[in-house]
mmCIF file of the C-alpha atoms, coordinates in Angstrom:
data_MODEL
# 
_entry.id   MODEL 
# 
loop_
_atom_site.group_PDB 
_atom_site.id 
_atom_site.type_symbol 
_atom_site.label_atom_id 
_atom_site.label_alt_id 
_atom_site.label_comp_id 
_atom_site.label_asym_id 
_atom_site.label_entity_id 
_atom_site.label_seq_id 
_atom_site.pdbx_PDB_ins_code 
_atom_site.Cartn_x 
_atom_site.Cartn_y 
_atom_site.Cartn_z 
_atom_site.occupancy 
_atom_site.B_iso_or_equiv 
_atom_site.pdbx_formal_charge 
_atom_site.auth_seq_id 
_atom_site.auth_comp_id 
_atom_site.auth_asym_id 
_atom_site.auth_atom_id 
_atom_site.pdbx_PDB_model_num 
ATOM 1   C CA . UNK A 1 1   ? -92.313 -138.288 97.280  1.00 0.00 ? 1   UNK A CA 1 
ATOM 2   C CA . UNK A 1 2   ? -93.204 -138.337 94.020  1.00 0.00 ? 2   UNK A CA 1 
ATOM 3   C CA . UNK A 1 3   ? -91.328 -139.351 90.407  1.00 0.00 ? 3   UNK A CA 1 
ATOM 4   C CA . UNK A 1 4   ? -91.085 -135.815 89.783  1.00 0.00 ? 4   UNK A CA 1 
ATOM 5   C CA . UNK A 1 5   ? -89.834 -134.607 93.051  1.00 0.00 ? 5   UNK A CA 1 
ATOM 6   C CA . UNK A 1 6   ? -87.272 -137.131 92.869  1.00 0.00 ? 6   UNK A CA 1 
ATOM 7   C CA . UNK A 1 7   ? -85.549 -136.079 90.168  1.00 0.00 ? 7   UNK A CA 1 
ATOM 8   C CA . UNK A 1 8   ? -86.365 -132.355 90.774  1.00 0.00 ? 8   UNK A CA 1 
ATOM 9   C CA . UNK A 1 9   ? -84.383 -133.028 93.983  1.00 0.00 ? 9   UNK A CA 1 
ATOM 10  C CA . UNK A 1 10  ? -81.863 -134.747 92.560  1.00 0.00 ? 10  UNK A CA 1 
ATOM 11  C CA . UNK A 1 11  ? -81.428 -132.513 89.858  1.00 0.00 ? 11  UNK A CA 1 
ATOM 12  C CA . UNK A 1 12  ? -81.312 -129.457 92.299  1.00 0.00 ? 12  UNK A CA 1 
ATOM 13  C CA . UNK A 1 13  ? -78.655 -131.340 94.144  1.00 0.00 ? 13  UNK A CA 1 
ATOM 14  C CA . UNK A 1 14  ? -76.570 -132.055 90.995  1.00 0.00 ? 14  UNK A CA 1 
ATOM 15  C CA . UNK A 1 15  ? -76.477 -128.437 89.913  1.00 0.00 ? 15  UNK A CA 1 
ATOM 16  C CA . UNK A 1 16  ? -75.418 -127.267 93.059  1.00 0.00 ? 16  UNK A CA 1 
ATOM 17  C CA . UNK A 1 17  ? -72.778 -129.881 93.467  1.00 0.00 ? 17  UNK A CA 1 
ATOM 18  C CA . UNK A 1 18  ? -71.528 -128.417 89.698  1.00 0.00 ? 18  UNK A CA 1 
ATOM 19  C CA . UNK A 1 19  ? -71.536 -124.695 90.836  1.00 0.00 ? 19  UNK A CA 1 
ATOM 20  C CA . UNK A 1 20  ? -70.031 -125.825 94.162  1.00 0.00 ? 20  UNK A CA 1 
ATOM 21  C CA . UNK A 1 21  ? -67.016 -127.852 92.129  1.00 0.00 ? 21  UNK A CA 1 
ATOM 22  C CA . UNK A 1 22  ? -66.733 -124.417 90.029  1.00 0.00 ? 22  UNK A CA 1 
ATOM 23  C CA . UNK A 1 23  ? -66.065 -122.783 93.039  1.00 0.00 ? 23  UNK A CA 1 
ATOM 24  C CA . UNK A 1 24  ? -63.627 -124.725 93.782  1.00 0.00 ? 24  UNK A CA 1 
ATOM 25  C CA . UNK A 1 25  ? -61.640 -125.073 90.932  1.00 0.00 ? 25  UNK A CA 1 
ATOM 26  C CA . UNK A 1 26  ? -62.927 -121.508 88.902  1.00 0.00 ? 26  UNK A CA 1 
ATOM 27  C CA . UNK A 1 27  ? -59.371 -122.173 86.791  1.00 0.00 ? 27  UNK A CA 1 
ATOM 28  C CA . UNK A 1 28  ? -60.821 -125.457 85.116  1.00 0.00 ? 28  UNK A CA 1 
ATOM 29  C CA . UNK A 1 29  ? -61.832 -125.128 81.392  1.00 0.00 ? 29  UNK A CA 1 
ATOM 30  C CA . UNK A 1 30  ? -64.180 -127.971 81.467  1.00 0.00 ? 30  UNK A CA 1 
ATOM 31  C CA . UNK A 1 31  ? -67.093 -126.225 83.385  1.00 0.00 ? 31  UNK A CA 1 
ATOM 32  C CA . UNK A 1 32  ? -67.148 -123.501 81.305  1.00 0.00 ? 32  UNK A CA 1 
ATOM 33  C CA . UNK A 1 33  ? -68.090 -121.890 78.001  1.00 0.00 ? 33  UNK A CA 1 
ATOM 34  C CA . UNK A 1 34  ? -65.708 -121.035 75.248  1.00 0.00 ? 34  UNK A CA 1 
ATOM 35  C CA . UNK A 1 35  ? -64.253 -117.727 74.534  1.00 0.00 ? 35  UNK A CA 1 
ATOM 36  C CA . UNK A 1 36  ? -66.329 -117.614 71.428  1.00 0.00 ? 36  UNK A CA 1 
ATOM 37  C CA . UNK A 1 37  ? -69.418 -118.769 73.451  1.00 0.00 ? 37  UNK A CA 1 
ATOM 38  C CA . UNK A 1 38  ? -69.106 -115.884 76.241  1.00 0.00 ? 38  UNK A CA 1 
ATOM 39  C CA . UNK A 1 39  ? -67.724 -113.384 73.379  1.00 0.00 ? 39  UNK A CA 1 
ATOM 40  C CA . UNK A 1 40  ? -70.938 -113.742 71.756  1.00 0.00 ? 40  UNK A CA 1 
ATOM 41  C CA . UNK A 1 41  ? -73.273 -113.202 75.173  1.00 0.00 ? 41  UNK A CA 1 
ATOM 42  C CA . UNK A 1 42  ? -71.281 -110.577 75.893  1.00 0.00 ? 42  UNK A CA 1 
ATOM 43  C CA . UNK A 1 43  ? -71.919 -108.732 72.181  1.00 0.00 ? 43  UNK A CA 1 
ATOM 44  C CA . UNK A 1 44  ? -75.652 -109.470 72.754  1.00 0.00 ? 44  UNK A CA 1 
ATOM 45  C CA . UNK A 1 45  ? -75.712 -108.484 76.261  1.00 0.00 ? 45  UNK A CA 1 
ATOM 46  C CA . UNK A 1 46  ? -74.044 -104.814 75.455  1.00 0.00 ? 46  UNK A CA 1 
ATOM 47  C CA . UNK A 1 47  ? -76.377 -104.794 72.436  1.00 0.00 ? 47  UNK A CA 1 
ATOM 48  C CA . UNK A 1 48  ? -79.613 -105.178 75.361  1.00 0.00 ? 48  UNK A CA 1 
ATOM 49  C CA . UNK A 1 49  ? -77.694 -102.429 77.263  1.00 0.00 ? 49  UNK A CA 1 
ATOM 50  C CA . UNK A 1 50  ? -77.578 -100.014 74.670  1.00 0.00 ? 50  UNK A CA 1 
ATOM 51  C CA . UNK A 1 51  ? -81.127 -100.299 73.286  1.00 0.00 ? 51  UNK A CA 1 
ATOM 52  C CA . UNK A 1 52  ? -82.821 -100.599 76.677  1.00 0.00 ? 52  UNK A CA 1 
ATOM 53  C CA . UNK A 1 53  ? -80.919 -97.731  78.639  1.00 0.00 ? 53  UNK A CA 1 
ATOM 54  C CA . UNK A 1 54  ? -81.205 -94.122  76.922  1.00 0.00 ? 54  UNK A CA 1 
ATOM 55  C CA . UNK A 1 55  ? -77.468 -93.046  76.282  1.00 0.00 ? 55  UNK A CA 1 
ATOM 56  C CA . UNK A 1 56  ? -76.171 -96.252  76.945  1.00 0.00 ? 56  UNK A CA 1 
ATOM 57  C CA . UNK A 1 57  ? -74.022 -96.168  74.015  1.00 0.00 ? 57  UNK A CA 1 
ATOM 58  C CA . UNK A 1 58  ? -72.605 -92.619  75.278  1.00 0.00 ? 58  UNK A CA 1 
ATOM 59  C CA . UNK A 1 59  ? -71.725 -93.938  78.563  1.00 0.00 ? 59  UNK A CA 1 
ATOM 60  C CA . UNK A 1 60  ? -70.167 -97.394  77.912  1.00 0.00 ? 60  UNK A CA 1 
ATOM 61  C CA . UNK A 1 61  ? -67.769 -94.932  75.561  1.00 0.00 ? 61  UNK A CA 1 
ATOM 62  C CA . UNK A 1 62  ? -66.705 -93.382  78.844  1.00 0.00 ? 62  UNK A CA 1 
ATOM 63  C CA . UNK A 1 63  ? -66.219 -96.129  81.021  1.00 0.00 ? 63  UNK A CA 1 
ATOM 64  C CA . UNK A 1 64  ? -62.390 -97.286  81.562  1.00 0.00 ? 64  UNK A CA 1 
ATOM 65  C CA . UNK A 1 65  ? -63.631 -101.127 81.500  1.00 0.00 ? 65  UNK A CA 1 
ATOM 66  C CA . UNK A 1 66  ? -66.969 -103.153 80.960  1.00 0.00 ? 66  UNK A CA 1 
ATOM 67  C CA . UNK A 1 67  ? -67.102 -106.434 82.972  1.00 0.00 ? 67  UNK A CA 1 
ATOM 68  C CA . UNK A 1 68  ? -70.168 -108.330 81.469  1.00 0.00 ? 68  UNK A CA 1 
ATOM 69  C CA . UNK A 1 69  ? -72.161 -112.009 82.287  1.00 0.00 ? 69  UNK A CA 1 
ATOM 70  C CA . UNK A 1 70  ? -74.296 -112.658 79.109  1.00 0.00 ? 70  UNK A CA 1 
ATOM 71  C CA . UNK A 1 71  ? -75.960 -115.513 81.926  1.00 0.00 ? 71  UNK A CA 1 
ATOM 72  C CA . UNK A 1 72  ? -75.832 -115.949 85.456  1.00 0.00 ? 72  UNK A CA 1 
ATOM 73  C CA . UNK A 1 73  ? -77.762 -118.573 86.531  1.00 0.00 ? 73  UNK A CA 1 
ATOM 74  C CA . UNK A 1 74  ? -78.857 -118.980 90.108  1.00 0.00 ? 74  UNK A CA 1 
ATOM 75  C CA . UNK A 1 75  ? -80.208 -122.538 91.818  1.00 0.00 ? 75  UNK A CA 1 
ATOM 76  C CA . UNK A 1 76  ? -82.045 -122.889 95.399  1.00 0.00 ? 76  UNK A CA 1 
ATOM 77  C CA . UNK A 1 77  ? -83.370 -125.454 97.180  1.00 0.00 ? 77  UNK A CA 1 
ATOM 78  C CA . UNK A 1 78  ? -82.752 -125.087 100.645 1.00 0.00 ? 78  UNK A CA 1 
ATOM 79  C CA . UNK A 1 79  ? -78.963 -123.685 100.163 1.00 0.00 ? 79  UNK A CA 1 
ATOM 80  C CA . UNK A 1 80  ? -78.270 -121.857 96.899  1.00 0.00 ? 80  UNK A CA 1 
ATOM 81  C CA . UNK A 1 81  ? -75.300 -120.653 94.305  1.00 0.00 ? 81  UNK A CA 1 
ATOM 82  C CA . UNK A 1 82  ? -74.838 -118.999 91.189  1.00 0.00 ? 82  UNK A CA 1 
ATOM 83  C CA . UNK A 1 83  ? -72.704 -119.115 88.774  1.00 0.00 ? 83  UNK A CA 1 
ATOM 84  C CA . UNK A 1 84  ? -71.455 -117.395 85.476  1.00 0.00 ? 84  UNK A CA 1 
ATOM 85  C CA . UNK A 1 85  ? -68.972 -116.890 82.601  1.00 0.00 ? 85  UNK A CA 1 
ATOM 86  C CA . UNK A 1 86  ? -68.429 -113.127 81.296  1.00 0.00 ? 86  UNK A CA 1 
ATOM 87  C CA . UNK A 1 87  ? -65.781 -110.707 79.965  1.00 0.00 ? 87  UNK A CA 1 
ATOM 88  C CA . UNK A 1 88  ? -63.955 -107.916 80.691  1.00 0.00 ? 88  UNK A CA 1 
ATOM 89  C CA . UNK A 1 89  ? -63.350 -105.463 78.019  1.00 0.00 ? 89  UNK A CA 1 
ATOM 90  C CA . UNK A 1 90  ? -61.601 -101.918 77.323  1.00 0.00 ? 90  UNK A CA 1 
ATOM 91  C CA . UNK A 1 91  ? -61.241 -100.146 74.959  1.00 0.00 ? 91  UNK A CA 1 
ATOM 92  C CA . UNK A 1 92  ? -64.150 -102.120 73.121  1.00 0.00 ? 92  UNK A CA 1 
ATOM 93  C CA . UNK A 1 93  ? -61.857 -105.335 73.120  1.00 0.00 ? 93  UNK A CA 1 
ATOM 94  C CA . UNK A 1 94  ? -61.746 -108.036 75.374  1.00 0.00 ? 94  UNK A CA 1 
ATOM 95  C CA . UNK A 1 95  ? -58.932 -107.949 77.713  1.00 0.00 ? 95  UNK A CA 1 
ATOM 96  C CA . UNK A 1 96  ? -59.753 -111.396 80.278  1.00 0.00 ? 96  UNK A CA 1 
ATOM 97  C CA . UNK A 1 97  ? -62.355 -113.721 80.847  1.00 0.00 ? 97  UNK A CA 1 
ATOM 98  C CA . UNK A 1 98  ? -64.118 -113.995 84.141  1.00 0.00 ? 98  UNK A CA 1 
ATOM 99  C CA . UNK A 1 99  ? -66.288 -116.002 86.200  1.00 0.00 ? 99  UNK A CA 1 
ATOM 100 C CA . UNK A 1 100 ? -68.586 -115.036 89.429  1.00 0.00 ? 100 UNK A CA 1 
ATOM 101 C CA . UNK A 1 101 ? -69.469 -116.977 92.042  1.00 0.00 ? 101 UNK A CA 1 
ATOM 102 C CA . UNK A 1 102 ? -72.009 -116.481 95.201  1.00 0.00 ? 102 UNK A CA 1 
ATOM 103 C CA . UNK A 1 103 ? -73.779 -119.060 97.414  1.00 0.00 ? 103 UNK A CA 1 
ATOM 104 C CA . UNK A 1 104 ? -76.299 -118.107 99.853  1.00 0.00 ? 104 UNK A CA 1 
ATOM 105 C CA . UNK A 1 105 ? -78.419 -119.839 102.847 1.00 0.00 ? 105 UNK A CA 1 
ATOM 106 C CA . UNK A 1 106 ? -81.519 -120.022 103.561 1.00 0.00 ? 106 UNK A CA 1 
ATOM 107 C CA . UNK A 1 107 ? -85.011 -121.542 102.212 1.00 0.00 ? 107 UNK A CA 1 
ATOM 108 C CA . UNK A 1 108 ? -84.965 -121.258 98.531  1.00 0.00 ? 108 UNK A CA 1 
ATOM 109 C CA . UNK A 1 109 ? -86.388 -123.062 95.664  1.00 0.00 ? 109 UNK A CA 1 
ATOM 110 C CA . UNK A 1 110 ? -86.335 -122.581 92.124  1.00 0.00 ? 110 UNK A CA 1 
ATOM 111 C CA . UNK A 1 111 ? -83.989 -121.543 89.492  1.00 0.00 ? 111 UNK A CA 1 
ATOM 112 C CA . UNK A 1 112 ? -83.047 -117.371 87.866  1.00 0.00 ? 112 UNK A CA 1 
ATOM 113 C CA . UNK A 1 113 ? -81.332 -116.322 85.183  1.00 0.00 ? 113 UNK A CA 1 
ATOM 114 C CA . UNK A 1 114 ? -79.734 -112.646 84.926  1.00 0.00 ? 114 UNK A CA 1 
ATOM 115 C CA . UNK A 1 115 ? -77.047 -110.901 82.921  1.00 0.00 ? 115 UNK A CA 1 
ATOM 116 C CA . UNK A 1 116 ? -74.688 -108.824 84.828  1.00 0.00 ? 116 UNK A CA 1 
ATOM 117 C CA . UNK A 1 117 ? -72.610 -105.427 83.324  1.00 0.00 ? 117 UNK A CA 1 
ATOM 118 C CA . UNK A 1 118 ? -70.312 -103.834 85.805  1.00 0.00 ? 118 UNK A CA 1 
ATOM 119 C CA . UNK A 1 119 ? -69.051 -100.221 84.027  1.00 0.00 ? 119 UNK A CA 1 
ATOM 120 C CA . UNK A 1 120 ? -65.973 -99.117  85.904  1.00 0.00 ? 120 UNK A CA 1 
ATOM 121 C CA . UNK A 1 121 ? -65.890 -95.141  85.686  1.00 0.00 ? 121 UNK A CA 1 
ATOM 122 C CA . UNK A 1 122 ? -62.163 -94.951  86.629  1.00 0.00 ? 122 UNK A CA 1 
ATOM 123 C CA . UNK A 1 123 ? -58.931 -96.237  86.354  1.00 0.00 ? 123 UNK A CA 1 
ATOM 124 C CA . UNK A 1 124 ? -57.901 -96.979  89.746  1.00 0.00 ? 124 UNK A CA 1 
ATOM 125 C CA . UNK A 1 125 ? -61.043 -99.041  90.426  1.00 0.00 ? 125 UNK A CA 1 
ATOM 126 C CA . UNK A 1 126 ? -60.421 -100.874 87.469  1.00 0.00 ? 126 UNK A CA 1 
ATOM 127 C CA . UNK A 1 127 ? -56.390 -101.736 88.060  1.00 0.00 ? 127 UNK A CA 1 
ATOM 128 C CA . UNK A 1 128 ? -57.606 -103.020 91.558  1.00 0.00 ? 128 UNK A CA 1 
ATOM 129 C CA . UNK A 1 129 ? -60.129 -105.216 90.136  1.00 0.00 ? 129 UNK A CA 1 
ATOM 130 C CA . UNK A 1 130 ? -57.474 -106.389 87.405  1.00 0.00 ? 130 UNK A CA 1 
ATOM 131 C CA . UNK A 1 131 ? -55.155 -107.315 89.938  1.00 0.00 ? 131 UNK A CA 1 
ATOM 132 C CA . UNK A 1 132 ? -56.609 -109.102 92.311  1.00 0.00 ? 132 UNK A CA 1 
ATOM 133 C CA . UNK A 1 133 ? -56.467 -112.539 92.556  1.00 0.00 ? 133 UNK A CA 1 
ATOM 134 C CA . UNK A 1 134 ? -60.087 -112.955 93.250  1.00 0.00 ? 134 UNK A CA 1 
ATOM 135 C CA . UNK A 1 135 ? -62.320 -110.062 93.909  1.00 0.00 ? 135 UNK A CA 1 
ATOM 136 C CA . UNK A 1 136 ? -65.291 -109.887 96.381  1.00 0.00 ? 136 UNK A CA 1 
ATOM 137 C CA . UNK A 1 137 ? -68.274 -107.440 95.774  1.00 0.00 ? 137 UNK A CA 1 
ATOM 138 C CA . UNK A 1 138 ? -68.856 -105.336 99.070  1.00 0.00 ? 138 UNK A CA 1 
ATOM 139 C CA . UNK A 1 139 ? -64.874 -106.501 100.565 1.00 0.00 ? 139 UNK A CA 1 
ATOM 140 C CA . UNK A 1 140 ? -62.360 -105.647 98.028  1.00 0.00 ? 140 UNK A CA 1 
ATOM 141 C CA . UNK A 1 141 ? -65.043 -103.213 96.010  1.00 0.00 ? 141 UNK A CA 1 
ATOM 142 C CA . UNK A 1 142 ? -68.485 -101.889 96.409  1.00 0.00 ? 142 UNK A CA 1 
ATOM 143 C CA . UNK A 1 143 ? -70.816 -101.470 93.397  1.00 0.00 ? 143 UNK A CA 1 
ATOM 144 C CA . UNK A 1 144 ? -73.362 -98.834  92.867  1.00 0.00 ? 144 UNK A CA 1 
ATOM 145 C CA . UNK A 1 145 ? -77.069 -99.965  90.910  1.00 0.00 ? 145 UNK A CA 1 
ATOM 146 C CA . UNK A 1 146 ? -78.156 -96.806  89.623  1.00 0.00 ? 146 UNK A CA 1 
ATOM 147 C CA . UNK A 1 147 ? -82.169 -95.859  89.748  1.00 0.00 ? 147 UNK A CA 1 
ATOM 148 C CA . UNK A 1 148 ? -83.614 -93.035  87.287  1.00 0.00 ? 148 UNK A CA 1 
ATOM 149 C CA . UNK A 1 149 ? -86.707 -92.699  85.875  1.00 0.00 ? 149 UNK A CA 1 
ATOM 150 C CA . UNK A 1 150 ? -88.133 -94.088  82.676  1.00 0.00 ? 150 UNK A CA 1 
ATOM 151 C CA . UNK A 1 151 ? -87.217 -92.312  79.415  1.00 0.00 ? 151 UNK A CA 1 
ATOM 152 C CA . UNK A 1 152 ? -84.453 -90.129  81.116  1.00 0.00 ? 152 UNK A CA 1 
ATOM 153 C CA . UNK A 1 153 ? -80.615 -90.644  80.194  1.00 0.00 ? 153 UNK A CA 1 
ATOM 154 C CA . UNK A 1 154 ? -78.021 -92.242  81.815  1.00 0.00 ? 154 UNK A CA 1 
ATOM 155 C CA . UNK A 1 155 ? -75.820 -89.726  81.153  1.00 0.00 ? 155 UNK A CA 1 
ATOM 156 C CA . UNK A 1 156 ? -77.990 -86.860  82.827  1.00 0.00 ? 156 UNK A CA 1 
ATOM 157 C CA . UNK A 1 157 ? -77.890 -88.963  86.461  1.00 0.00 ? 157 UNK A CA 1 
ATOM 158 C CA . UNK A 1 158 ? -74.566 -87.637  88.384  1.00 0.00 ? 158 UNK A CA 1 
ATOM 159 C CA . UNK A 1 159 ? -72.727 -90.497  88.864  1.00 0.00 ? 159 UNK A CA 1 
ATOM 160 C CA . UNK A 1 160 ? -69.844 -90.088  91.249  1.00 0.00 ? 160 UNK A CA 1 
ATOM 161 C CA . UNK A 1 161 ? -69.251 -94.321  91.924  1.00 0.00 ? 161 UNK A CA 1 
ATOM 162 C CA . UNK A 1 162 ? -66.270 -95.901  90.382  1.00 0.00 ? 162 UNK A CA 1 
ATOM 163 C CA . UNK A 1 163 ? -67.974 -98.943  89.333  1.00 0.00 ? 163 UNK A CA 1 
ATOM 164 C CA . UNK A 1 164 ? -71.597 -98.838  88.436  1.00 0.00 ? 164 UNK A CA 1 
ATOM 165 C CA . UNK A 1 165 ? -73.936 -102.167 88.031  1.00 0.00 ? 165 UNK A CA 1 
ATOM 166 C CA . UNK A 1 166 ? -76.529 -102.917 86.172  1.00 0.00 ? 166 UNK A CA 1 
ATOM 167 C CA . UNK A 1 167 ? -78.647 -106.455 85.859  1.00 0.00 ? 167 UNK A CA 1 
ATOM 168 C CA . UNK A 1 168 ? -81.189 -107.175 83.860  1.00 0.00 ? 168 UNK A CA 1 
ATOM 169 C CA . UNK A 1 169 ? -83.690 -110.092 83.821  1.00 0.00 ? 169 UNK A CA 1 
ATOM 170 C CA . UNK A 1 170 ? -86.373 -111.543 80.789  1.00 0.00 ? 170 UNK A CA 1 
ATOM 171 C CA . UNK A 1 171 ? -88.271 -108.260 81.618  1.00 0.00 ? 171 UNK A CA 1 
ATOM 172 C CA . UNK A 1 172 ? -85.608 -105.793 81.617  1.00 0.00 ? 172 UNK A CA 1 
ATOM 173 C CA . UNK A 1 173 ? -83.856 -103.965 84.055  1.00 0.00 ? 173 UNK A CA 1 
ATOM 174 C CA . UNK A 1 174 ? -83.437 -104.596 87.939  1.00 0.00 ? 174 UNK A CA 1 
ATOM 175 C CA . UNK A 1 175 ? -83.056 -102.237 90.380  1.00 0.00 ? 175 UNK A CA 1 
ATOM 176 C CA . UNK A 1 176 ? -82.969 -102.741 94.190  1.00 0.00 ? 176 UNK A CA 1 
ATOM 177 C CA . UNK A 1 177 ? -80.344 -105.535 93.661  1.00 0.00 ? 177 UNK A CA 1 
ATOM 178 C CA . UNK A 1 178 ? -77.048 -106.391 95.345  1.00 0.00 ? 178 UNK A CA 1 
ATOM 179 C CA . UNK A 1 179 ? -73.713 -108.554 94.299  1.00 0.00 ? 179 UNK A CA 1 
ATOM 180 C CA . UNK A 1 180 ? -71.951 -107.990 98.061  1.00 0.00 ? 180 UNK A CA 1 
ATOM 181 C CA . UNK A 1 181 ? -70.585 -111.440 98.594  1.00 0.00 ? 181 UNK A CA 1 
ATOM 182 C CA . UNK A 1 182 ? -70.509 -112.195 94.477  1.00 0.00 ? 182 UNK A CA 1 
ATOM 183 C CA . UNK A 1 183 ? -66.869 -113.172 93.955  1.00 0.00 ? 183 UNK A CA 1 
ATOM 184 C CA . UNK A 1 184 ? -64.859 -112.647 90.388  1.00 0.00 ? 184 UNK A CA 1 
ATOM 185 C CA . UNK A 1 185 ? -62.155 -115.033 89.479  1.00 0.00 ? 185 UNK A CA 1 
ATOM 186 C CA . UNK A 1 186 ? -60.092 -114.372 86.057  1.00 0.00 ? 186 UNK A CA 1 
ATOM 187 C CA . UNK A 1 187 ? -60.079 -117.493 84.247  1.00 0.00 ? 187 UNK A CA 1 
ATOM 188 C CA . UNK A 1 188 ? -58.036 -119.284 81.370  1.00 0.00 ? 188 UNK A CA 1 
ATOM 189 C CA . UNK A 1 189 ? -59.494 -119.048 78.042  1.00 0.00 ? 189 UNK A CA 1 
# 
């Protein structure tokens, strides 16, 4: 093994140590970004949104709450996590701060980044999410990625799903994507 292997591998191991320790203690200040820090993804993040979905502007105004991750980053090599700061907001304010948390198995190597909006299109779904203590994608909620075609408008596409998801990458939107085991913590800010 190489020089550059060896600290690939041992920086591979140190990052998913660090996402497995947030996991662990999601509470903990230390790991994480400041309010400012995430207030400011999250502005640019819904700024992306709006300019890169036609009508997004229209149907964030609907929504009851926006749950958004500026940056979720994701690390593999040979077991994998991911791990990210965001905030929820209604009412176009922030209400809490979040983080989200998913390991997976399997052979994996590399490293992704993706930002992460969840639009919750009723009250109910939103009030569960609020009060839980810790709530899984696909257990406690399921989320619905929405596919239309290019140039048309969100708001023409019949959405009947209480929360909708959307994730976006360096090139722009993803579709065919999935958060089921992704868990959301509130966290002190």
């Amino acid at each position: 093994m190489n020089i550059l292997q060896k600290r690939f591998t041992g920086l591979t191991a140190l990052l998913f140590i660090s996402i497995f320790m947030i996991c662990l203690f999601p509470e903990q200040k230390a790991f994480g970004a400041s309010a400012t820090e995430i207030d400011i993804g999250v502005n640019a993040t819904l700024k992306r949104f709006k300019s890169d979905i036609a009508g997004g502007s229209e149907f964030l105004s609907k929504a009851k709450g926006v749950l958004v991750f500026p940056s979720i980053i994701k690390v593999g090599f040979v077991f994998g996590g991911e791990y990210g700061e965001g905030a929820l907001l209604s009412g176009g304010k922030t209400v809490d701060y979040y983080n989200t948390a998913a390991a997976s198995f399997g052979f994996q190597l590399g490293a992704q980044k993706k930002s992460l909006v969840l639009v919750f299109l009723n009250s109910s779904a939103l009030q569960n999410f609020r009060n839980s203590k810790g709530w899984k994608a696909g257990v406690d909620g399921s989320v619905a990625f929405i596919k239309w075609g290019v140039g048309e408008d969100i708001n023409t596409t019949d959405i009947k799903d209480p929360i909708v998801g959307f994730v976006f990458n360096n090139k722009g939107l993803m579709y065919n994507l999935s958060i089921e085991g992704a868990k959301f913590t509130k966290i002190r800010k």
